[in-house]
C-alpha positions in Angstrom: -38.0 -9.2 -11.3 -34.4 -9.8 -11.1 -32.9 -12.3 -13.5 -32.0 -15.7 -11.7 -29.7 -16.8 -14.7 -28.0 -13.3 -15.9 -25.6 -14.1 -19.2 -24.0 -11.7 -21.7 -24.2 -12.7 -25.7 -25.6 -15.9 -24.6 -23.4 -16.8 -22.1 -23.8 -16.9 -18.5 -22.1 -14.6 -15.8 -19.5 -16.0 -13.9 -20.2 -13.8 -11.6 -23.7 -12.8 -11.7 -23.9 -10.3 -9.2 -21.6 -8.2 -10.8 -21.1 -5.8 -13.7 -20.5 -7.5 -17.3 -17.4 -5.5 -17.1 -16.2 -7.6 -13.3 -16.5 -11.1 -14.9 -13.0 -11.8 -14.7 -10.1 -12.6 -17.3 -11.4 -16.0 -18.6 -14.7 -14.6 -19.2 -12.7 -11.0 -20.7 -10.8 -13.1 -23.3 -13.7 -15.4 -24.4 -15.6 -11.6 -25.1 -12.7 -10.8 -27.6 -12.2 -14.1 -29.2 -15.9 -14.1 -29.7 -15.5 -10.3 -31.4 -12.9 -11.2 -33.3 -14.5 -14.2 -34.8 -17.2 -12.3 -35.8 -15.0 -9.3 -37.4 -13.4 -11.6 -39.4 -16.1 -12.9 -40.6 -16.9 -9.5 -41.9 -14.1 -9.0 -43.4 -12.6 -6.7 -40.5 -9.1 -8.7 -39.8 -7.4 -8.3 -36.5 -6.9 -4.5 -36.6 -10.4 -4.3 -36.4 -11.0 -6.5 -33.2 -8.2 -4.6 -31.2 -10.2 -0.9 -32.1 -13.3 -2.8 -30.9 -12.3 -3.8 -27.6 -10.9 -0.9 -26.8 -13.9 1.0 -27.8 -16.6 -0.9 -25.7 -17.8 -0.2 -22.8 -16.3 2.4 -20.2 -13.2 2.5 -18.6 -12.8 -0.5 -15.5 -11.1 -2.1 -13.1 -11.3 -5.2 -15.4 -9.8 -3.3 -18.4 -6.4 -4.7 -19.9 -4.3 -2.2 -17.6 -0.7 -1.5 -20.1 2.7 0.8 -17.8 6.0 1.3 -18.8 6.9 -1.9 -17.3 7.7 -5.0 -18.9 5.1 -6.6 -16.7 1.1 -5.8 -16.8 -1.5 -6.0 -14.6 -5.1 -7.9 -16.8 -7.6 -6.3 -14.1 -8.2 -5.7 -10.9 -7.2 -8.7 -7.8 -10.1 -9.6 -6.0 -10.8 -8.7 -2.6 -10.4 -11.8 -0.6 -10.5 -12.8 3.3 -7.7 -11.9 5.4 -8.2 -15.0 6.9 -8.6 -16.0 10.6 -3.9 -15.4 11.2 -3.5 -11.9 9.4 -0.9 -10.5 12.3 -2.5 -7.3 11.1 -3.6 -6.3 14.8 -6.9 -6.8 13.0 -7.4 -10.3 14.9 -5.0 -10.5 17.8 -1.8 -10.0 16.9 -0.5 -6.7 15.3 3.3 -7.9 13.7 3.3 -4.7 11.5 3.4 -2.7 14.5 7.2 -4.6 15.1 10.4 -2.9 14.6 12.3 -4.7 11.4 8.8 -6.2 9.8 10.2 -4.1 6.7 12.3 -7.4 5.0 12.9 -9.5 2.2 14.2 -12.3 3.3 10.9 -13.9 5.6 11.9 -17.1 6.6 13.3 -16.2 10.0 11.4 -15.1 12.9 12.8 -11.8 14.1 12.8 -9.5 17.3 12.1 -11.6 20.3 11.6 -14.9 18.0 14.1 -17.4 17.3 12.7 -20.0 15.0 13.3 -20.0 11.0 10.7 -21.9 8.9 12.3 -24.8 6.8 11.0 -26.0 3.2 11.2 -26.0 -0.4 12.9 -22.6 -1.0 10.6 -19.9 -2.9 10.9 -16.3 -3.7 7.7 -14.4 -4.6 7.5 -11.2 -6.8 4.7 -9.2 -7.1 4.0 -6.5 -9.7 1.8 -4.1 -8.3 -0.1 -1.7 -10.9 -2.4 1.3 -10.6 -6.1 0.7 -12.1 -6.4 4.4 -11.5 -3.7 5.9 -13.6 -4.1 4.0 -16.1 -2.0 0.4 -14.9 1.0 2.5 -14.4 3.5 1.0 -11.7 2.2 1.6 -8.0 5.7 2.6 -6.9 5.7 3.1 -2.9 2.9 1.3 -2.2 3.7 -1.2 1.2 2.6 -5.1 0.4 2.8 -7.2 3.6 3.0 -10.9 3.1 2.5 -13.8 5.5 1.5 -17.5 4.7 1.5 -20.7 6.1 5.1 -23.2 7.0 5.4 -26.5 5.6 3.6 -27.9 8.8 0.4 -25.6 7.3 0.5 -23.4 10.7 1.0 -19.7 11.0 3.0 -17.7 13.0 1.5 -16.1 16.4 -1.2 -18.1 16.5 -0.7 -21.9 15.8 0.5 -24.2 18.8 4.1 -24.1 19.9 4.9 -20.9 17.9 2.5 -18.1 19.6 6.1 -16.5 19.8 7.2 -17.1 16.6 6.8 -14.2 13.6 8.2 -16.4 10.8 6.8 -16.2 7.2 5.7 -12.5 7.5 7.4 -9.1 5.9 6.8 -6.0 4.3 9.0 -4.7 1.5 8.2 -1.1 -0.2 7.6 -1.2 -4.1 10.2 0.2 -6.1 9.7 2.4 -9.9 8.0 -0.6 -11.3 5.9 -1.6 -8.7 7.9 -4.6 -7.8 7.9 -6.6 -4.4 10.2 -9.8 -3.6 10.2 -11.9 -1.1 12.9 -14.9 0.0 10.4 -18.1 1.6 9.6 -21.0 1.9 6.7 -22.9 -0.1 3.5 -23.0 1.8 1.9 -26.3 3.1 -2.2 -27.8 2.1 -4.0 -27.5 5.1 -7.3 -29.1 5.4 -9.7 -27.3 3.6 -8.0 -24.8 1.7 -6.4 -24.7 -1.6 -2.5 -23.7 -1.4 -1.9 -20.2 -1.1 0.1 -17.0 0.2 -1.5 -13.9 1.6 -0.9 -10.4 0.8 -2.0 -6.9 1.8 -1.4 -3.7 0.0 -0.9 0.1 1.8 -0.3 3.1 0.5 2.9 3.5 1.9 5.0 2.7 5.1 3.1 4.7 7.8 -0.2 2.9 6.9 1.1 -0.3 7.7 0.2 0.0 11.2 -3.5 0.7 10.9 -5.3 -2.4 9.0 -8.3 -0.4 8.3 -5.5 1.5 5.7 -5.2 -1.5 3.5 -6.2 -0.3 0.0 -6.3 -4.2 -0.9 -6.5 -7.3 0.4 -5.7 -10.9 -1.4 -4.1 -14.0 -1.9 -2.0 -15.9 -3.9 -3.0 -19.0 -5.8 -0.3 -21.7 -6.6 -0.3 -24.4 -9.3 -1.3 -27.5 -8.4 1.7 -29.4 -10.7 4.3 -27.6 -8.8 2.3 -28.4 -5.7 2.3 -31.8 -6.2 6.0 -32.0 -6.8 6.7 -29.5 -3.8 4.3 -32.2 -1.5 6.3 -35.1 -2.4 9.4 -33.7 -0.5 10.3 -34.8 2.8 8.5 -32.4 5.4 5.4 -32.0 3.8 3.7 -35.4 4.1 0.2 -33.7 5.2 -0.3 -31.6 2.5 -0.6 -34.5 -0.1 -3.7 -36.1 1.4 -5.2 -32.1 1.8 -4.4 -31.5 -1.6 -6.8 -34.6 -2.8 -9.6 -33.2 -1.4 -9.8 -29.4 -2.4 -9.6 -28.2 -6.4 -9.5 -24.2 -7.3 -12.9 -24.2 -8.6 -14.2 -25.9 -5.1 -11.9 -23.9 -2.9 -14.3 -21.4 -0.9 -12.0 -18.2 -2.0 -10.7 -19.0 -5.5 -13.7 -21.4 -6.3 -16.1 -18.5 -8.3 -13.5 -18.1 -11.2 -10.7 -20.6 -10.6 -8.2 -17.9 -9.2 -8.7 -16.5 -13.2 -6.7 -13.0 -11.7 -4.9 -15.3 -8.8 -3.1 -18.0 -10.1 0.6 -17.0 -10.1 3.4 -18.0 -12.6 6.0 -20.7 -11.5 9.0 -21.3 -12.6 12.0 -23.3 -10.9 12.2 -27.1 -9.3 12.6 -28.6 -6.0 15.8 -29.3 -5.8 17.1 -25.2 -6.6 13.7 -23.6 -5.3 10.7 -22.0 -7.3 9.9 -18.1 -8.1 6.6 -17.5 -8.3 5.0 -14.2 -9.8 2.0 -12.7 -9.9 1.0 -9.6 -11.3 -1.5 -7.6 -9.2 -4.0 -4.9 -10.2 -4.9 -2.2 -7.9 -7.8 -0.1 -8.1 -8.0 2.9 -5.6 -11.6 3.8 -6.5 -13.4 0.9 -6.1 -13.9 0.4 -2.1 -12.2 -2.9 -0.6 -13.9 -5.4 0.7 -11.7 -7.8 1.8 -10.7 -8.9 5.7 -13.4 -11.4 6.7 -12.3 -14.4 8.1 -12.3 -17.6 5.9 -12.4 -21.5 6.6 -10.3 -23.7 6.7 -8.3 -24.7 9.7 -4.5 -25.0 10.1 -3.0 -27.9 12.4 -2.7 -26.8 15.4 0.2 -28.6 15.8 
């Protein structure tokens, strides 16, 4: 019979339905704080612990991944929902099929749109690294972004801007794996913890064929910077949303807190925020991302 509680040296799974080695970070770094307790103990020291942990086990996605650049990737991202508004041509409408989609700057609506999302300003970077060689930098791989205005509706598909393609873009990942994007920061819309989506390609041409995305995730913000971003002038719904959701209740972050998820903030209101997260991508693991998640938007 199948163990109802499954736990690990004593301690439950986080995620019981996975390998030991697919708990997460949180449940990684309490492993080798444990291990290097005990090696201490024995006289060991810290040299010790480090040939330990890299001894265990086999080789995973959830492995420490280390490249040549300055920024690393602690495992692999989770597969999460699309969400019911990917613009993917996957539920409707297909904006990666759109001449000039390729773009940093997101904040504008372009093509046949004219309408340019307003907010606290934001730029997100993300670091994407290849789990399969070894965490080096996935350099060409396609990420296409899209997320919510400060009203918490999306582009071609929330009431009154069906014709709008704000808040979506697709840049190319240069030698270190890096993405950027120029935005706005997202609203709290009833229901769902803050948050940015993202999909990753294999290059350019896959863009236009959703079935091609090699992963598919989202973007956890802080809830401090939240709080100070929801106290500006424009985002008056999102304060009242935010009081009722938490990271560990939110039905796509909630089974580990957004451990791998929760990006780094710096910045204020008044100059804008950068937020970074670095993402690990494992091309032999199948995705499983794409199904739709709740939470509804405003519809106006």
């Amino acid at each position: 019979m199948e163990n109802p509680h499954p736990a690990y040296e004593g301690r439950p799974l986080p995620r019981p339905r996975d390998e030991v080695v697919d708990q997460g970070l949180g449940f990684d770094v309490q492993t080798l704080l444990d291990r290097r307790r005990a090696l201490r103990f024995l006289g060991l020291g810290a040299a010790g612990a480090v040939l330990t942990a890299c001894g265990s086990g086999s080789s995973s996605s959830s492995s420490v991944a280390t490249s040549s650049s300055t920024s690393t990737a602690s495992g692999e991202i989770p597969d999460e929902t699309a969400g019911p508004y990917p613009g993917d041509g996957s539920n409707g409408p297909d904006v990666l099929e759109q001449s000039g989609v390729v773009r940093s700057d997101i904040r504008s609506s372009f093509g046949t749109g004219s309408g340019t999302a307003e907010g606290v300003p934001m730029t997100l970077e993300l670091v994407v690294a290849d789990l399969a060689k070894g965490g080096a930098p996935f350099a060409g791989v396609a990420v296409y972004v899209w997320h919510c205005d400060r009203a918490g509706r999306y582009s071609l598909y929330s009431d009154g801007i069906e014709n709008e393609n704000y808040l979506r873009g697709v840049q190319i990942a240069d030698a270190d794996g890096r993405v950027s994007y120029t935005s706005v920061f997202p609203a709290c819309y009833d229901g769902r913890w803050p948050h940015i989506h993202f999909e990753v390609y294999p290059d350019q041409a896959g863009i236009t064929d959703a079935t091609q995305a090699i992963a598919t995730s989202q973007v956890a913000l802080p809830q401090n910077v939240c709080e100070a971003v929801y106290a500006r002038s424009g985002y008056e719904q999102s304060v009242a949303n935010l009081e009722k959701v938490s990271l560990s209740n939110d039905n796509v972050f909630g089974d580990d807190s957004g451990a791998l998820q929760l990006a780094t903030v710096t910045g204020d209101v008044t100059s804008g925020y950068q937020v970074t997260l670095n993402v690990g991508v494992n091309t032999t693991t199948k995705p499983s991302g794409g199904a739709p998640a709740g939470g509804q938007p405003p519809s106006r």
